[in-house]
Backbone and ligand atoms as CSV (ligand in chain L), in Angstrom:
chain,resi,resn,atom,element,x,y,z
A,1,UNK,N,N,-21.850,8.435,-17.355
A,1,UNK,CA,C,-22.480,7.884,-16.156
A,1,UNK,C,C,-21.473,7.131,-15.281
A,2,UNK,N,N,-21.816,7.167,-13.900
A,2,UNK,CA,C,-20.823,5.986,-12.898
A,2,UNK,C,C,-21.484,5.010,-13.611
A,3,UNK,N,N,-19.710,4.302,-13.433
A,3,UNK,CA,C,-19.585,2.794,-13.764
A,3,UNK,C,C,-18.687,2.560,-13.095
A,4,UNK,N,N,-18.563,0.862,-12.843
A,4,UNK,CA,C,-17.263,0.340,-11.914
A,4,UNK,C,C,-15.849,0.754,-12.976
A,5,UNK,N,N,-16.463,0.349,-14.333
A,5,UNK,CA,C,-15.107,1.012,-15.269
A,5,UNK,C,C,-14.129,2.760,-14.629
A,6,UNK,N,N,-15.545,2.986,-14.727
A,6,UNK,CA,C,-14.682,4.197,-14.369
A,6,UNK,C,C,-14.220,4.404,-13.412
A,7,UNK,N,N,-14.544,3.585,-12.225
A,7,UNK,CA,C,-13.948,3.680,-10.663
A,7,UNK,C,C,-12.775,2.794,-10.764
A,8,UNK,N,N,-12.609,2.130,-11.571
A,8,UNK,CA,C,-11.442,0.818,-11.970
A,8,UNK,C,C,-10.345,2.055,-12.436
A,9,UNK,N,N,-10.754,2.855,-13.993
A,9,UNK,CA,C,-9.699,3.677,-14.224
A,9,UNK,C,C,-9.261,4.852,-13.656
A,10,UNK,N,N,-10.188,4.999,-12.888
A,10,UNK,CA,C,-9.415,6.135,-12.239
A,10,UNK,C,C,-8.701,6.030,-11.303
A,11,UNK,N,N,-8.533,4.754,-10.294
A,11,UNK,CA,C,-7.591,4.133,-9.357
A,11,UNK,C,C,-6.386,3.116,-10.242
A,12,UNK,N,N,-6.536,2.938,-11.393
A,12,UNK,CA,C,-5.972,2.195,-12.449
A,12,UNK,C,C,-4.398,3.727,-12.423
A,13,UNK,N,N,-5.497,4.825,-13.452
A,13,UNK,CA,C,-4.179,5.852,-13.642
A,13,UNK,C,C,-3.865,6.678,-12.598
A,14,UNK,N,N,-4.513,6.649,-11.430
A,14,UNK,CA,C,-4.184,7.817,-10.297
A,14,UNK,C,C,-2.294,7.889,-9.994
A,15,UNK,N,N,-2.084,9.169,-10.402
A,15,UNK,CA,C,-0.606,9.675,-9.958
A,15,UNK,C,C,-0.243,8.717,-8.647
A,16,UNK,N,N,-0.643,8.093,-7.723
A,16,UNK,CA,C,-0.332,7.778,-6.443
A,16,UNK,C,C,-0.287,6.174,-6.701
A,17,UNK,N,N,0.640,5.549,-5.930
A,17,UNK,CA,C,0.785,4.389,-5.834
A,17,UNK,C,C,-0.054,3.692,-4.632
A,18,UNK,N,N,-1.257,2.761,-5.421
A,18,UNK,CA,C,-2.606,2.543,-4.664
A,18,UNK,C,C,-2.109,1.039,-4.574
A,19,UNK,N,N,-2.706,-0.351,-3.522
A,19,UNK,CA,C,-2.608,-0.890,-3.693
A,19,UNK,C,C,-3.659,-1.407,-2.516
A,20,UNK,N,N,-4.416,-2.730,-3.061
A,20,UNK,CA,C,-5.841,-3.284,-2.271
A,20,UNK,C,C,-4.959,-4.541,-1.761
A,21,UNK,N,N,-5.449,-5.109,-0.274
A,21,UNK,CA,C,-5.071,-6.145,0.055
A,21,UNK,C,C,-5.810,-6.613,1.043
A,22,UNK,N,N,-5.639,-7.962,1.401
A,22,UNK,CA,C,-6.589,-8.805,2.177
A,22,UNK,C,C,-6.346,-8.437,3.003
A,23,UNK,N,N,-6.844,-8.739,4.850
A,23,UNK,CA,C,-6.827,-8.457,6.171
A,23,UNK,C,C,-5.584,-8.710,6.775
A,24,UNK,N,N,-4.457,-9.570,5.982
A,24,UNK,CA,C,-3.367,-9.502,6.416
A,24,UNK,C,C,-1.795,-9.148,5.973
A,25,UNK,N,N,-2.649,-7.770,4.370
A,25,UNK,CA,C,-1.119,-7.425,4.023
A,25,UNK,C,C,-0.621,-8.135,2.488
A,26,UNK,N,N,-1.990,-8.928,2.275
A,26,UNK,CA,C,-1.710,-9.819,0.860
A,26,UNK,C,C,-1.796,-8.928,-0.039
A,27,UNK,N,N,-1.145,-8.721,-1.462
A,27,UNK,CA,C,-1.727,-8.085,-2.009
A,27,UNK,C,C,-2.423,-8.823,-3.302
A,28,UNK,N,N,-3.564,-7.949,-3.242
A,28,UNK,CA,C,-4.606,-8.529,-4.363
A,28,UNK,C,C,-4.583,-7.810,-5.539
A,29,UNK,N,N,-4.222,-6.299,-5.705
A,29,UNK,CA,C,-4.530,-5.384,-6.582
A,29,UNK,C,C,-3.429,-4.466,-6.470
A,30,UNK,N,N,-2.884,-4.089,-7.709
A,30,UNK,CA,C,-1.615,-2.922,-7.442
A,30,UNK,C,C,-1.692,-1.753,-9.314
A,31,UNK,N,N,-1.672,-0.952,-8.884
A,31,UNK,CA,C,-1.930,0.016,-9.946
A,31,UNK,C,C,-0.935,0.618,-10.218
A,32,UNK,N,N,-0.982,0.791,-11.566
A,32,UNK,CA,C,0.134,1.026,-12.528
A,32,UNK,C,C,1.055,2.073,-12.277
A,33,UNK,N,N,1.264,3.135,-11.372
A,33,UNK,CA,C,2.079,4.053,-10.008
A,33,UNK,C,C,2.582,2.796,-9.333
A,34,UNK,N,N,1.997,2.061,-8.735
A,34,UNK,CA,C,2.384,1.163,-7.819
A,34,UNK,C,C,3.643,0.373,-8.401
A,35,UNK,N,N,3.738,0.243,-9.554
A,35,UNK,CA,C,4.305,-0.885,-11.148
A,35,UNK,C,C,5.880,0.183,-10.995
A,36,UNK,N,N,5.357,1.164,-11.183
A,36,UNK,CA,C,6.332,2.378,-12.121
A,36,UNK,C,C,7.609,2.463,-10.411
A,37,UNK,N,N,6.757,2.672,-9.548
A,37,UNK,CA,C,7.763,3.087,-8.249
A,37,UNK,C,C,8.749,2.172,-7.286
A,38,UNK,N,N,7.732,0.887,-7.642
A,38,UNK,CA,C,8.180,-0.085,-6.877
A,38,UNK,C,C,9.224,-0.781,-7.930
A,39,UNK,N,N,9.425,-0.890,-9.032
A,39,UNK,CA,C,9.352,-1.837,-9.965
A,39,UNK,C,C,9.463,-2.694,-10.366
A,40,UNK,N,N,8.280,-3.435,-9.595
A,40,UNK,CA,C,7.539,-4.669,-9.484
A,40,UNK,C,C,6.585,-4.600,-10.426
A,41,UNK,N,N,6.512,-5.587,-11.337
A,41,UNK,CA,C,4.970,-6.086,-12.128
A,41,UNK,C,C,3.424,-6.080,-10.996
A,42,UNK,N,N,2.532,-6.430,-11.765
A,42,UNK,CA,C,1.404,-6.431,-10.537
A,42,UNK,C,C,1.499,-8.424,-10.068
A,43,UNK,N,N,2.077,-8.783,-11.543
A,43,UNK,CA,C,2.263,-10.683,-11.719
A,43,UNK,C,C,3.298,-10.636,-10.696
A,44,UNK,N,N,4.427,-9.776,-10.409
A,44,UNK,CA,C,5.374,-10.414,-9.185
A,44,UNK,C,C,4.523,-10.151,-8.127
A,45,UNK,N,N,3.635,-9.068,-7.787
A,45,UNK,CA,C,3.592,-8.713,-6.073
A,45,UNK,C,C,2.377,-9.275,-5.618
A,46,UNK,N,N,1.391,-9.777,-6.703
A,46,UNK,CA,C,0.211,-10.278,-6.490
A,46,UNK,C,C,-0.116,-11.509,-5.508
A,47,UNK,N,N,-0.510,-11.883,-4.682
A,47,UNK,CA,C,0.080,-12.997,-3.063
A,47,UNK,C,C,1.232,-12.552,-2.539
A,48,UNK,N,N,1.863,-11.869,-2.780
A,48,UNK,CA,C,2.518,-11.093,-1.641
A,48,UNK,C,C,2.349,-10.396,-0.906
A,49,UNK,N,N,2.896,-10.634,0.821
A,49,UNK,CA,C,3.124,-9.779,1.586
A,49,UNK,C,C,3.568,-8.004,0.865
A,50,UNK,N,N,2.909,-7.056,1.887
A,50,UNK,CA,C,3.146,-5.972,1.384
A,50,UNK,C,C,4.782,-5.490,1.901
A,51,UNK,N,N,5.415,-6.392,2.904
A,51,UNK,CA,C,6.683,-6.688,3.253
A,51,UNK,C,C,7.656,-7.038,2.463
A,52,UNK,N,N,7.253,-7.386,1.043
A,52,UNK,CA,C,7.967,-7.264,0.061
A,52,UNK,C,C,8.552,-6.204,-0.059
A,53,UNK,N,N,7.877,-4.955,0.231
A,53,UNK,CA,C,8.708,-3.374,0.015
A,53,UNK,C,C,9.454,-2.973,1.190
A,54,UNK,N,N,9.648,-4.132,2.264
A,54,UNK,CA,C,10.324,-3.709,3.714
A,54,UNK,C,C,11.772,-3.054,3.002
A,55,UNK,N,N,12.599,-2.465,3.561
A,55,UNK,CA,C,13.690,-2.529,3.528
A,55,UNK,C,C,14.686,-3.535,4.423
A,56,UNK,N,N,14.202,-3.873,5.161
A,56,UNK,CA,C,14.522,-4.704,6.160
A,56,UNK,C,C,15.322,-3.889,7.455
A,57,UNK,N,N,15.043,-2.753,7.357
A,57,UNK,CA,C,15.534,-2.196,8.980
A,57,UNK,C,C,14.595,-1.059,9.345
A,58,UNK,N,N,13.691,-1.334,9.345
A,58,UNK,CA,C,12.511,-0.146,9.861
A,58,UNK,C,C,12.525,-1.079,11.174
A,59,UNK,N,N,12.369,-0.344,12.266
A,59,UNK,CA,C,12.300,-0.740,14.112
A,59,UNK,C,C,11.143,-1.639,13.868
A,60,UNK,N,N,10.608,-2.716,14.574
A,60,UNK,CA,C,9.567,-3.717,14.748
A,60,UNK,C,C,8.487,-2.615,15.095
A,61,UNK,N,N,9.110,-2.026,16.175
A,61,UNK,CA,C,7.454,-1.143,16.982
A,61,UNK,C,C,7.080,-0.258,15.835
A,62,UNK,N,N,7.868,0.048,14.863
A,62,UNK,CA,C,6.836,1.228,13.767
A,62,UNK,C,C,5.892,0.730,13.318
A,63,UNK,N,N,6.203,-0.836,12.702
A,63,UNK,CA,C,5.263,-1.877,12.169
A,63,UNK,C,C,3.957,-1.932,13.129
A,64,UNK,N,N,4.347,-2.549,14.754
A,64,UNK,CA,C,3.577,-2.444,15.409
A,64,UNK,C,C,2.249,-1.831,15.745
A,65,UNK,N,N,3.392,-0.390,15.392
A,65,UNK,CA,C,1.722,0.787,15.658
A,65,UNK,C,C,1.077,0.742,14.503
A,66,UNK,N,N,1.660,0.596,13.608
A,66,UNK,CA,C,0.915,0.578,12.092
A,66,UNK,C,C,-0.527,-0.575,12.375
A,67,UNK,N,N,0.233,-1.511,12.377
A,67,UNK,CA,C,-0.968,-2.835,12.799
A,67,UNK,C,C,-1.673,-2.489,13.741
A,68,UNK,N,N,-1.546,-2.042,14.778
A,68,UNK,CA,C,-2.382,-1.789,15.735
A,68,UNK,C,C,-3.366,-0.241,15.705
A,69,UNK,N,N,-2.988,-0.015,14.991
A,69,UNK,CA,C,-3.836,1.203,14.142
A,69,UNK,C,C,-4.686,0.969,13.194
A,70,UNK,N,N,-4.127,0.382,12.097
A,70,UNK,CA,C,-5.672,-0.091,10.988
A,70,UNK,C,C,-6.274,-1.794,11.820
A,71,UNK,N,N,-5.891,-2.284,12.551
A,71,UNK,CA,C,-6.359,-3.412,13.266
A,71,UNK,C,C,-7.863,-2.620,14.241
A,72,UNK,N,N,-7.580,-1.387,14.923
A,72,UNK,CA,C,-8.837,-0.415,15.510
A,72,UNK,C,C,-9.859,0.211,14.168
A,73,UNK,N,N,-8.826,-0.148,13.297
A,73,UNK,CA,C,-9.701,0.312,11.882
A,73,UNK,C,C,-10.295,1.767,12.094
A,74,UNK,N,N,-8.767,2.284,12.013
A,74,UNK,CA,C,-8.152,3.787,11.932
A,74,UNK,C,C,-7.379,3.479,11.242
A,75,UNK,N,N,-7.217,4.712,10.380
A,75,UNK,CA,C,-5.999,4.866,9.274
A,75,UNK,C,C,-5.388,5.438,9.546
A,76,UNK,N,N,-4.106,4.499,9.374
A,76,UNK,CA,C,-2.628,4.957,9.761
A,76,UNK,C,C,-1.845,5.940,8.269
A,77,UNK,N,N,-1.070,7.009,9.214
A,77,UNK,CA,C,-0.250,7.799,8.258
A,77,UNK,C,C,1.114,7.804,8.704
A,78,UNK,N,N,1.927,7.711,7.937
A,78,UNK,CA,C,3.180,7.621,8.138
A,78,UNK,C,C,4.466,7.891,7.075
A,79,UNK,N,N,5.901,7.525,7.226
A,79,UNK,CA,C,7.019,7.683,6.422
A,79,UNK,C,C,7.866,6.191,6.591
A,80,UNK,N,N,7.779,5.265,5.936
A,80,UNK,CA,C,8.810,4.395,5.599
A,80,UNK,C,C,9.528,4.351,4.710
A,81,UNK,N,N,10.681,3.433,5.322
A,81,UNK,CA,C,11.548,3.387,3.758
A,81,UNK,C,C,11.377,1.559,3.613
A,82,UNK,N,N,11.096,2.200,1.888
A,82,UNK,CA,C,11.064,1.175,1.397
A,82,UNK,C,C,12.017,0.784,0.498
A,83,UNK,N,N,12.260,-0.967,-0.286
A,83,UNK,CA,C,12.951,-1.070,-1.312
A,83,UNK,C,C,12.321,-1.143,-2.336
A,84,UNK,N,N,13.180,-1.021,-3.831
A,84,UNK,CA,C,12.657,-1.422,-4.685
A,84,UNK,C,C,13.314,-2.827,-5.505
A,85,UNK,N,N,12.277,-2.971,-6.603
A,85,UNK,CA,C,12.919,-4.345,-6.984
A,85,UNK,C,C,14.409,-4.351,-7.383
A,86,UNK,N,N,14.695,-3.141,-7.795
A,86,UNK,CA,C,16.071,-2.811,-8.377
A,86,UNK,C,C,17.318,-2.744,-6.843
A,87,UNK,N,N,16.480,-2.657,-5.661
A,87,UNK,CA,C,17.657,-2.251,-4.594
A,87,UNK,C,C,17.381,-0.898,-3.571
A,88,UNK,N,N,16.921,0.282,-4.748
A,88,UNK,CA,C,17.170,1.014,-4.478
A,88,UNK,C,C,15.981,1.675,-3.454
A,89,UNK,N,N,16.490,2.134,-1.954
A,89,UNK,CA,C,16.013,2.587,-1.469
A,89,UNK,C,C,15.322,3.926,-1.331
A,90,UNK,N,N,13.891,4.339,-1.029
A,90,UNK,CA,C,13.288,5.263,-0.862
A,90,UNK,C,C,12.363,5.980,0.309
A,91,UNK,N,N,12.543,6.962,-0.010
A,91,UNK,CA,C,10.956,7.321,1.686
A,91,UNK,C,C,9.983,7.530,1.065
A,92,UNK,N,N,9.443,6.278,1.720
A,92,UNK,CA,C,7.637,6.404,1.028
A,92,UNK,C,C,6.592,7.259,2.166
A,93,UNK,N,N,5.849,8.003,1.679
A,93,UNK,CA,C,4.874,8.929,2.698
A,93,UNK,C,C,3.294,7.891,2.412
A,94,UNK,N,N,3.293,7.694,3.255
A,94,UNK,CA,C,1.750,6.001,3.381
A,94,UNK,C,C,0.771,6.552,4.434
A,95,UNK,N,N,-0.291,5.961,3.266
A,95,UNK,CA,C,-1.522,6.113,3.992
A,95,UNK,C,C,-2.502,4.661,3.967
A,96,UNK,N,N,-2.402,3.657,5.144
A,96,UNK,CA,C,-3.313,2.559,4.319
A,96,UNK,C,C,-4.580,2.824,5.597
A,97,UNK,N,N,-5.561,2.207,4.696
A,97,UNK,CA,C,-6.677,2.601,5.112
A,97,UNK,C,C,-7.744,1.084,5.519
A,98,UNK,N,N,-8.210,0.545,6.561
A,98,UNK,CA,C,-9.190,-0.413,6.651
A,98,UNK,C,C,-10.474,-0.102,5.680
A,99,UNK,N,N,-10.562,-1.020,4.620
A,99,UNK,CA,C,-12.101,-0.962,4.547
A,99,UNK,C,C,-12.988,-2.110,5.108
A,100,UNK,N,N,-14.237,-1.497,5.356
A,100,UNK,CA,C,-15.244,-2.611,6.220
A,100,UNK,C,C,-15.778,-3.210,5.337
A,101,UNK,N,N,-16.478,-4.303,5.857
A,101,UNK,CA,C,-17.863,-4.911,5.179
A,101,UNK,C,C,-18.952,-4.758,5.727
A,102,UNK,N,N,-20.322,-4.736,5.323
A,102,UNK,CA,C,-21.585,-4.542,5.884
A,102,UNK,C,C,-21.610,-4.740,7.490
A,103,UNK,N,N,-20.611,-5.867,7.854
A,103,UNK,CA,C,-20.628,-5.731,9.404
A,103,UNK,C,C,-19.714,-5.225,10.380
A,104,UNK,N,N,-19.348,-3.973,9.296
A,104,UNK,CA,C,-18.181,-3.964,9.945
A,104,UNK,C,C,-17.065,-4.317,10.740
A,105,UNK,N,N,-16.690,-5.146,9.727
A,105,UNK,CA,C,-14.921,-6.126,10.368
A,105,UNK,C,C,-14.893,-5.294,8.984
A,106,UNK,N,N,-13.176,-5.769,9.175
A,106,UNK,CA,C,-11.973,-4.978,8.436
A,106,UNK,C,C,-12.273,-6.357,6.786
A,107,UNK,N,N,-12.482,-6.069,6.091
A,107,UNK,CA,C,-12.412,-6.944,4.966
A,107,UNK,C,C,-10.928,-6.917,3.793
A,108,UNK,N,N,-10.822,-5.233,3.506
A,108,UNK,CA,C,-9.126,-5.073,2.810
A,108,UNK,C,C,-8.823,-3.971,3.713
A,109,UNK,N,N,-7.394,-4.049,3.233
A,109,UNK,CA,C,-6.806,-2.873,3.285
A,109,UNK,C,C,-6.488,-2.215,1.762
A,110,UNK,N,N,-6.763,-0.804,1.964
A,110,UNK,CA,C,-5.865,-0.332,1.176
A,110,UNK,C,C,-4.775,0.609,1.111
A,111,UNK,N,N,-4.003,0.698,0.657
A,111,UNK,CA,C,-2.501,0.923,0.800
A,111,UNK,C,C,-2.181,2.288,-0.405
A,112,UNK,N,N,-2.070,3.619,-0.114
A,112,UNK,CA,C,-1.940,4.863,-1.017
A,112,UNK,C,C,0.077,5.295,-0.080
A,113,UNK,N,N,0.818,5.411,-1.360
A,113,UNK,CA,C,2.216,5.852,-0.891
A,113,UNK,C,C,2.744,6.542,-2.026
A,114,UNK,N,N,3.670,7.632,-1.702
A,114,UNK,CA,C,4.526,8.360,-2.609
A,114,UNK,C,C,6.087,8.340,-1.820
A,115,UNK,N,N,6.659,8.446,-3.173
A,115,UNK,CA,C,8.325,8.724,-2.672
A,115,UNK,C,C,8.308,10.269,-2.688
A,116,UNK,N,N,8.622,10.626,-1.428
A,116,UNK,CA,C,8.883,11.870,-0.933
A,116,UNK,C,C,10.772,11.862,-0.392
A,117,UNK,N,N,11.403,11.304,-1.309
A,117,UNK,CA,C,12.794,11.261,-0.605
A,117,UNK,C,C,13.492,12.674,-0.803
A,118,UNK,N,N,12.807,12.653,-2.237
A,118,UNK,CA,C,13.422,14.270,-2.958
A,118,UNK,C,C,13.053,15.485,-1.650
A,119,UNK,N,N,11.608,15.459,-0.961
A,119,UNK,CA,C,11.670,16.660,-0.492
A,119,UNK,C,C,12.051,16.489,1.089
A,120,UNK,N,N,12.958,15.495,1.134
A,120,UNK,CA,C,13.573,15.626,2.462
A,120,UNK,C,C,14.815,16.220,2.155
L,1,LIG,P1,P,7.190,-8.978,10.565
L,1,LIG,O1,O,8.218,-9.531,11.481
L,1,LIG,O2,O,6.271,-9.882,9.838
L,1,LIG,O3,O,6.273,-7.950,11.353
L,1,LIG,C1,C,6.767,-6.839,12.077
L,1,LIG,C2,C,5.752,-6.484,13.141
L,1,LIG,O4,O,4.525,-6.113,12.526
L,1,LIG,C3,C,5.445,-7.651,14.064
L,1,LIG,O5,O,6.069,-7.445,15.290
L,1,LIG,C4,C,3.941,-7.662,14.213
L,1,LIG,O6,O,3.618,-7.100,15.467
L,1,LIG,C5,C,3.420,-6.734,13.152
L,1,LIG,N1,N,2.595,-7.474,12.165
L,1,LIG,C6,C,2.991,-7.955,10.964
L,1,LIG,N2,N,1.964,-8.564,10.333
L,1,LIG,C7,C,0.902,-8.463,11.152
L,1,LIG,C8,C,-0.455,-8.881,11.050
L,1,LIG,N3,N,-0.928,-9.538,9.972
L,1,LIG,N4,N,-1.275,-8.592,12.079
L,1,LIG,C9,C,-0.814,-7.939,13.170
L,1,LIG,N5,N,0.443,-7.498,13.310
L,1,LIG,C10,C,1.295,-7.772,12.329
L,1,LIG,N6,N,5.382,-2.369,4.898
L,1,LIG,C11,C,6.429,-1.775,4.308
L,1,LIG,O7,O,7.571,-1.985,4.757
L,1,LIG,N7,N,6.281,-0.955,3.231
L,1,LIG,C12,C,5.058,-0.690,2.678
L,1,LIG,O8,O,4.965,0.075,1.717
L,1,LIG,C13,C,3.925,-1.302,3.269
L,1,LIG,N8,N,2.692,-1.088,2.776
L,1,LIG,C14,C,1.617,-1.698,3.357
L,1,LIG,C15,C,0.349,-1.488,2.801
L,1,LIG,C16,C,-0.778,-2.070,3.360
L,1,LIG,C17,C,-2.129,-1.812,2.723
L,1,LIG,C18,C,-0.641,-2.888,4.513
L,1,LIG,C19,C,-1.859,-3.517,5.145
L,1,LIG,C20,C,0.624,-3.125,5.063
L,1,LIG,C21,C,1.755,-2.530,4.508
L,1,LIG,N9,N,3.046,-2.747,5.021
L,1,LIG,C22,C,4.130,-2.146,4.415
L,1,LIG,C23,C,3.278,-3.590,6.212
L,1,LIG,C24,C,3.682,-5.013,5.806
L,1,LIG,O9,O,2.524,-5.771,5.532
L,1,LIG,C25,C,4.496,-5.730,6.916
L,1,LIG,O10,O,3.742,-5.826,8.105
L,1,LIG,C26,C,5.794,-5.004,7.246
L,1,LIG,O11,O,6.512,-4.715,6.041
L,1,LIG,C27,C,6.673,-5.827,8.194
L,1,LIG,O12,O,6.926,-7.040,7.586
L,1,LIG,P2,P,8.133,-7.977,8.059
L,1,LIG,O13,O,7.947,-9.294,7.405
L,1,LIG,O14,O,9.415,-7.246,7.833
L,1,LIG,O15,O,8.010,-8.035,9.608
């Protein structure tokens, strides 16, 4: 039968690096893809900015449209590079998504990315 268990494990083991966060990028929730790619614990990234994975030279305006895209609460798709805890840089292929609440305002985001560096 549905259960939240099972909606827990299946975003728990999903191949894809998932991650839930408050209205401004906090993160609240990061799944064990998320652990393996970034390699960050969920105890390091948990109140962190999702800017933790900046690399620190992506252009301001990419950010921009990003925000101003799930801010219309449309989901943004895109290619950044990100770091990892180790240094090492990657191209992440991202999809984060607004979810609403009953009144519709933006309540989380959530945040789905893969390293696609290999098939560039
Ligand atoms: P900042 O100087 O803080 O911001 C750069 C620009 O982004 C600013 O000019 C501003 O216009 C805009 N901006 C930043 N925060 C806000 C806000 N709260 N509201 C409106 N506009 C804002 N970034 C990554 O680099 N890699 C990721 O994998 C990644 N995943 C994300 C997943 C989710 C679910 C969300 C919601 C965001 C994600 N971000 C990711 C974006 C991240 O939160 C930062 O905005 C981004 O990394 C820039 O941070 P900064 O501190 O370098 O730059």
């Amino acid at each position: 039968p549905l259960s939240p268990r099972l909606f827990f494990e299946a975003v728990e083991q999903a191949p894809s690096a998932i991650s839930i966060t408050d209205a401004r990028a906090t993160i609240l929730y990061a799944n064990r893809a998320f652990e393996i790619l970034t390699g960050f614990s969920r105890a390091e990234v948990i109140g962190q900015n999702e800017a933790i994975l900046s690399n620190q030279a992506t252009p301001d305006n990419v950010y921009q449209h990003l925000w101003r895209t799930i801010q219309r609460k449309q989901t943004w798709t895109g290619t950044l590079v990100n770091r990892t805890k180790q240094g090492g840089d990657y191209l992440a292929e991202l999809i984060i998504a607004p979810v609403l609440d009953r009144n519709n305002d933006i309540k989380y985001f959530l945040g789905m990315h893969r390293d696609v560096t290999k098939l560039h």
